[in-house]
C-alpha positions in Angstrom: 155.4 145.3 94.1 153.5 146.7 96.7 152.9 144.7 100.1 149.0 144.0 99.3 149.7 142.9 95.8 152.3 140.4 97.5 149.9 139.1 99.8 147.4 138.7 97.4 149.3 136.8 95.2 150.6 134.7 98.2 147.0 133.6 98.6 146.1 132.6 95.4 147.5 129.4 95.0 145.1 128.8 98.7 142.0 129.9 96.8 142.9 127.6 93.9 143.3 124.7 96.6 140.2 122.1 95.7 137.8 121.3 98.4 138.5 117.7 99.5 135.0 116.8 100.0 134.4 118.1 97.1 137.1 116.0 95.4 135.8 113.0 97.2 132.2 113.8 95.6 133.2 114.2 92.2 135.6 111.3 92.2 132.6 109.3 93.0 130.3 110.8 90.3 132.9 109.7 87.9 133.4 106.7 88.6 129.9 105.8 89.1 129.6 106.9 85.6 133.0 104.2 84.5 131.9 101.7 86.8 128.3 101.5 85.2 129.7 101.5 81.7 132.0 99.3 82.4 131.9 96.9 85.3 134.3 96.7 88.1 137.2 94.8 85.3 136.4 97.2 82.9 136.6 100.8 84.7 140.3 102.1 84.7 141.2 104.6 87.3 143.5 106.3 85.3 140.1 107.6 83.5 139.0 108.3 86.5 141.5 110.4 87.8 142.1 112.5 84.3 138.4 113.1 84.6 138.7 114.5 87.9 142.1 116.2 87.4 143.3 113.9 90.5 145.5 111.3 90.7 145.7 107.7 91.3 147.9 108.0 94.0 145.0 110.6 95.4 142.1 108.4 94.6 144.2 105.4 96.8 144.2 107.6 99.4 140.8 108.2 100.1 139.4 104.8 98.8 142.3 102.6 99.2 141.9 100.4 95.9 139.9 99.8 93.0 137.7 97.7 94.5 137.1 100.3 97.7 136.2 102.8 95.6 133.9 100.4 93.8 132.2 99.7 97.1 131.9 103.6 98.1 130.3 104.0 94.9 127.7 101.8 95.0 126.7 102.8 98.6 126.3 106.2 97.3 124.4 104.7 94.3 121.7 103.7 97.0 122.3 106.7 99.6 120.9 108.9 96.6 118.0 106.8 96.0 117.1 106.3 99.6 117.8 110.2 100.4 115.0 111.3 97.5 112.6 108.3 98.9 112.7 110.1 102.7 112.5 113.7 100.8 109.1 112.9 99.8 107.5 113.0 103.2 104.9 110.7 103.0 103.9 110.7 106.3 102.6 113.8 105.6 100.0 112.5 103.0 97.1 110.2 103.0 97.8 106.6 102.6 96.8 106.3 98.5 98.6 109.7 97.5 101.6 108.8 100.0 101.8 104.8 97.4 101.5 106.8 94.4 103.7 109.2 95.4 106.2 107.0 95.9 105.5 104.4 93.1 106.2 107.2 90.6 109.1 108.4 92.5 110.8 104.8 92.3 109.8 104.6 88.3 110.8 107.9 87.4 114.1 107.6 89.3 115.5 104.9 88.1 114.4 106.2 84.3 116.8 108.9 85.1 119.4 107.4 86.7 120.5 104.6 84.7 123.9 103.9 86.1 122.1 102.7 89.7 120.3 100.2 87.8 123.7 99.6 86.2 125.7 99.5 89.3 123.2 96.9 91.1 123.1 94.6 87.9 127.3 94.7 87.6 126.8 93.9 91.6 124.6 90.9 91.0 127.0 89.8 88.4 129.4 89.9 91.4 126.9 87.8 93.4 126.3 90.8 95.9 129.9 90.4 97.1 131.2 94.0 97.7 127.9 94.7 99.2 128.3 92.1 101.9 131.7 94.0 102.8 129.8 97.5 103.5 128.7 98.5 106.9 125.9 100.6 105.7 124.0 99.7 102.4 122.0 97.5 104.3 121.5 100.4 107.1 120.7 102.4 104.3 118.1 100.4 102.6 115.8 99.8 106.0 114.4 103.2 106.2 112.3 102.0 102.2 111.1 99.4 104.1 110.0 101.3 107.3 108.4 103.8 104.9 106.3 101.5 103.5 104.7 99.5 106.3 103.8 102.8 107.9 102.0 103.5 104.4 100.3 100.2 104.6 99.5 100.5 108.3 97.7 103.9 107.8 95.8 102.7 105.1 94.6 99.5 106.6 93.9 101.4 109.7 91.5 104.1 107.8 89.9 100.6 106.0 91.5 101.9 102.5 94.2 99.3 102.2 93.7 95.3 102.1 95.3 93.6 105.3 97.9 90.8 104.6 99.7 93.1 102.5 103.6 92.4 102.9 105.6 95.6 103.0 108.8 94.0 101.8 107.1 91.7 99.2 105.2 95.3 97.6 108.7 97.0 98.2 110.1 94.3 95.5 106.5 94.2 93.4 107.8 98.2 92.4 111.3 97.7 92.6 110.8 95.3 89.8 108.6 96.9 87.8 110.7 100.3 87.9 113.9 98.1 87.3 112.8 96.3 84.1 112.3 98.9 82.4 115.9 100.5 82.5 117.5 97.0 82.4 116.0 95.7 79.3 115.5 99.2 77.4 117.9 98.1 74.9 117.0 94.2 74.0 112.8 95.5 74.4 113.6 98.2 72.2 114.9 96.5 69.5 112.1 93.8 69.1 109.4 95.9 70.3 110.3 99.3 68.7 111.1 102.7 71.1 107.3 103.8 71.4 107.3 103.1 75.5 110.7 104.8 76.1 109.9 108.1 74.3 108.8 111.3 77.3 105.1 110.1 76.6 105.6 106.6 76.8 107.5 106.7 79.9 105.1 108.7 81.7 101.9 106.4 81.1 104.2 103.8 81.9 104.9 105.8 85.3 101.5 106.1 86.0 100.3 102.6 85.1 103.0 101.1 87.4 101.6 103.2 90.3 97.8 102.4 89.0 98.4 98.8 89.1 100.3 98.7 92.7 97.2 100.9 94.3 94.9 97.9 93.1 96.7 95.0 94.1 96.9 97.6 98.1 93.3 98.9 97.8 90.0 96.8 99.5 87.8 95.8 96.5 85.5 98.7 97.1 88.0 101.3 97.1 89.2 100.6 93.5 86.3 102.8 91.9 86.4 105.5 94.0 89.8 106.0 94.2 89.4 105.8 90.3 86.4 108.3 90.0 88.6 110.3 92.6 91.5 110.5 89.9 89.3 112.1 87.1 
């Protein structure tokens, strides 16, 4: 065997070595996926690991116990909402398109990402107890707040938007609009029938949920304009 063979093979079993961030990232996917199916009892992290091609005794290690890694999970479960709300640079549109924007962002996010609304529900079941231990998911969840009192601000400012209008109280107006209808998909399906949660359905849902927030914001006479403006 020549000398560059040998140190070639000698470096191999580096290469194979897994990134540990990236070990940390896909341990969370994973068990965002068990913890959402099912609950904090319910998730086994010896699923978790053989998922991941880890071990316990590695998972331990970087989250310290079940209920740790629980925790890290859910804060990610709201970092990756609150990271695609401050993608969509709202400052950078007018206030009506900068609401809509972000209406349909919220609806269509939580459509396709069924294990946050999952996560938050198992965490309410829990009486918001792990999230009072984190240092950051309330840090986290100030900037959607922020975000929309400068929409609100611009928009009364310019005369568009009504004044009164409660930033928080409007944040949890689409919060529970977007969350209702990934919560109760299965029990409103079944008595209802599937016709709002087909593609079709789901968008004239997305854009009625953004309709009706822009005319509970706008001043009486913006509502027909802004509605003329959308044909």
């Amino acid at each position: 065997m020549t000398k560059t063979a040998t140190a070639s093979s000698a470096s191999e079993p580096r290469k194979a070595k897994r990134d540990p961030e990236g070990v940390r990232r896909d341990i969370l996917s994973v068990a965002m996926d068990e913890f959402s199916q099912n609950g904090l009892s319910g998730a086994r992290i010896d699923e978790i690991a053989a998922r991941t091609r880890t071990s316990k005794r590695m998972i331990y290690y970087y989250y310290g116990d079940k209920e740790g890694l629980y925790q890290q999970v859910l804060e990610e479960a709201y970092a990756r909402v609150r990271g695609g709300e401050s993608d969509l640079e709202l400052d950078d549109l007018d206030p009506v398109a900068a609401l809509d924007k972000l209406c349909r962002f919220t609806f269509d996010h939580h459509r396709r990402n069924p294990a946050f609304i999952r996560m938050v529900m198992i965490e309410n079941v829990h009486h918001g107890r792990h999230m009072q231990l984190s240092e950051t998911i309330r840090e986290l969840n100030r900037p959607a707040i922020k975000a929309l009192e400068s929409v609100l601000s611009r928009g009364q400012t310019q005369g568009i938007f009504r004044n009164g209008v409660n930033a928080l109280e409007l944040h949890w107006q689409i919060s529970a609009l977007s969350f209702f209808n990934v919560s109760n998909v299965a029990t409103f399906s079944f008595i209802f029938g599937d016709s709002l949660f087909t593609e079709n359905g789901q968008e004239a849902l997305s854009r009625h949920v953004a309709d009706m927030v822009l005319r509970y914001v706008l001043r009486a006479d913006h509502i027909s304009a802004n509605e003329k403006g959308g044909e």
